[in-house]
N, C-alpha and C positions, 0 to 999 in steps of 0.2 A: 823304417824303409817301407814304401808304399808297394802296395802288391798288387794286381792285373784283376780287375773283375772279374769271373765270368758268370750268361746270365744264360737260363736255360728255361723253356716250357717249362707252365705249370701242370703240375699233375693232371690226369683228366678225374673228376668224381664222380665215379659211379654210383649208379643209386644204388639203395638196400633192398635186392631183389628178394635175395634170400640171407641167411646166416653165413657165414665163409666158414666159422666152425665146425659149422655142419654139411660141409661137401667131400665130396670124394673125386678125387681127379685119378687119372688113368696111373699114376704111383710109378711111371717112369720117364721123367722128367717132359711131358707136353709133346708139341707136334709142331709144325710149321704151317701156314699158310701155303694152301700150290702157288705152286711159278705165277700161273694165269689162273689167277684167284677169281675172276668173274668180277670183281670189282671195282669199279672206277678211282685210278690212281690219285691216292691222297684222302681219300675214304676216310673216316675217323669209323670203324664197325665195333659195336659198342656191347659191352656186359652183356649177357644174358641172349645172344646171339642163339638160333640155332643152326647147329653143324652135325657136321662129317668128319666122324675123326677116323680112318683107317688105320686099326691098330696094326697094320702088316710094314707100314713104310712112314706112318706118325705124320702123312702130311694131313691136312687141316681143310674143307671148304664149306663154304657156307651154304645152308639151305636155302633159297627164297621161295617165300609168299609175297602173294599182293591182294588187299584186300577192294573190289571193285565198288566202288560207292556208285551212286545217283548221278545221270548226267551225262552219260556215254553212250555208247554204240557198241556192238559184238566185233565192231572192227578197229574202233577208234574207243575204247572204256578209260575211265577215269580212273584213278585207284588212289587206296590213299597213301601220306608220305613216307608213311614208316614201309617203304620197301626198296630195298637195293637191288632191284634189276635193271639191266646192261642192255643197250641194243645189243642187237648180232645172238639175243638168246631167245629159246623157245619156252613158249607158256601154253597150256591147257587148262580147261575145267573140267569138261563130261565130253568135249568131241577131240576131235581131230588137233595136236598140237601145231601151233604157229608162229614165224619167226617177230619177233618185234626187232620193226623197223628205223621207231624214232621214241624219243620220250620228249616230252612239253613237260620242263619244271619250274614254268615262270609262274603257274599261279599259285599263291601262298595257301590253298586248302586242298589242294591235288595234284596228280603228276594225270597226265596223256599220253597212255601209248598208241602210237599207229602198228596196228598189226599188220601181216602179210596178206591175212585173211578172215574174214569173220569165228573169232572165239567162241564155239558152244557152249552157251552157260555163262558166260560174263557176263552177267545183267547184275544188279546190285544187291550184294550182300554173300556173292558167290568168291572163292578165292581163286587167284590164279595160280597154277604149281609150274616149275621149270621142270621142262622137259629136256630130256637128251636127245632129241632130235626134230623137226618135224613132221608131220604127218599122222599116218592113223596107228590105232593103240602105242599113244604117248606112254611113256615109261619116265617116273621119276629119276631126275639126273641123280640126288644124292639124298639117302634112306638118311634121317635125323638121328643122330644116336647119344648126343652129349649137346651141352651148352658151354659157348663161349664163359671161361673164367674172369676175364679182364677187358678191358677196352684196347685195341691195337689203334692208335693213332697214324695218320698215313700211312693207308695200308700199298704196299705196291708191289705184294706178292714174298714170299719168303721168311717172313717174321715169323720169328718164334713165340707161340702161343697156350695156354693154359687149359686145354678142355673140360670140362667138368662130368663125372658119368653118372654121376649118381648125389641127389641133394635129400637130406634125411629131415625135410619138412616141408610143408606144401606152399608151391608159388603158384601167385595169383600170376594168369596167362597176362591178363590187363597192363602188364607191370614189364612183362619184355618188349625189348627196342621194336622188335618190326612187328609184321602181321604176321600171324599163325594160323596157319588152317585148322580146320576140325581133325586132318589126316595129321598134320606134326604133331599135335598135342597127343594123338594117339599113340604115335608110335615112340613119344618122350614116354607116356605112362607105361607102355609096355616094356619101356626099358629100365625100368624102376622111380621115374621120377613121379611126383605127386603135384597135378595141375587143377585146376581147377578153371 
């Protein structure tokens, strides 16, 4: 007797950032993605992420960077693709936070954001951080404290997720999905991980 197919997504592979052997995750059972995750619905956000895990309520969000490359303006910068920012959020460098307006992800070596207002310090090679608000002394929206364990495939807020807190060998920064500022890496190392 003939039996019903069924045919299902293939896994997604993530690369060999680090050993899996060799992590430590939060040891009670993961967190969740917030409701209004910050990220554009159907997102694939990938291994080696960095996040926000509040160990008080286990929900999950993600940090962003952007790294500003060559070719922009302090009002309109170019950045590169490895970053998951959202109109409707705020970005800083060294002045005053600004809301981004729009992003251009037509061309295949950049994204374009239109800001609200000239960016202090977005000139190339500077990163951009999300802020919790606009205006002056910008405040990081979310303090880096773990790395994404797994790849969440369409992401659209809710998914149950793997943090990781602590990795017991050194990863190359080079080797994570987005951009990392000088400030993530630091506050990854202060929290026991080994970057490089």
């Amino acid at each position: 007797m003939a039996k019903d197919l069924e045919f299902f997504d293939a896994p997604i592979n993530d690369p060999k950032i680090w050993d899996h052997n060799k992590q430590y995750t939060d040891g009670k059972g993961g967190g969740y993605f917030a409701a209004s995750s910050g990220i554009t619905a159907g997102t694939t956000v990938k291994l080696g992420t960095p996040i926000y895990f509040d160990l008080s309520t286990h929900i999950v969000h993600v940090v962003k960077n952007a790294l500003v490359i060559t070719g922009g303006t302090t009002t309109a910068p170019r950045v590169s693709k490895k970053n998951l920012l959202s109109v409707g959020e705020f970005v800083y460098v060294s002045g005053d936070a600004v809301a981004i307006n729009s992003i251009d992800k037509t061309n295949a070596a950049y994204d374009t954001l239109t800001l609200s207002a000239p960016c202090v310090g977005a000139t190339a090679g500077a990163y951009l951080e999300q802020a919790t608000a606009a205006g002056a002394t910008p405040a990081l929206k979310y303090a880096v404290n773990a790395l994404l364990g797994e790849a969440v495939k369409n992401v659209q807020g809710g998914e149950r997720v793997m943090p990781v807190m602590w990795v017991f060998e050194l990863i190359n920064s080079a080797k994570l999905p987005y951009d990392v500022s000088p400030a993530t890496v630091a506050a990854l190392v202060s929290n026991g991980f080994k970057i490089v």
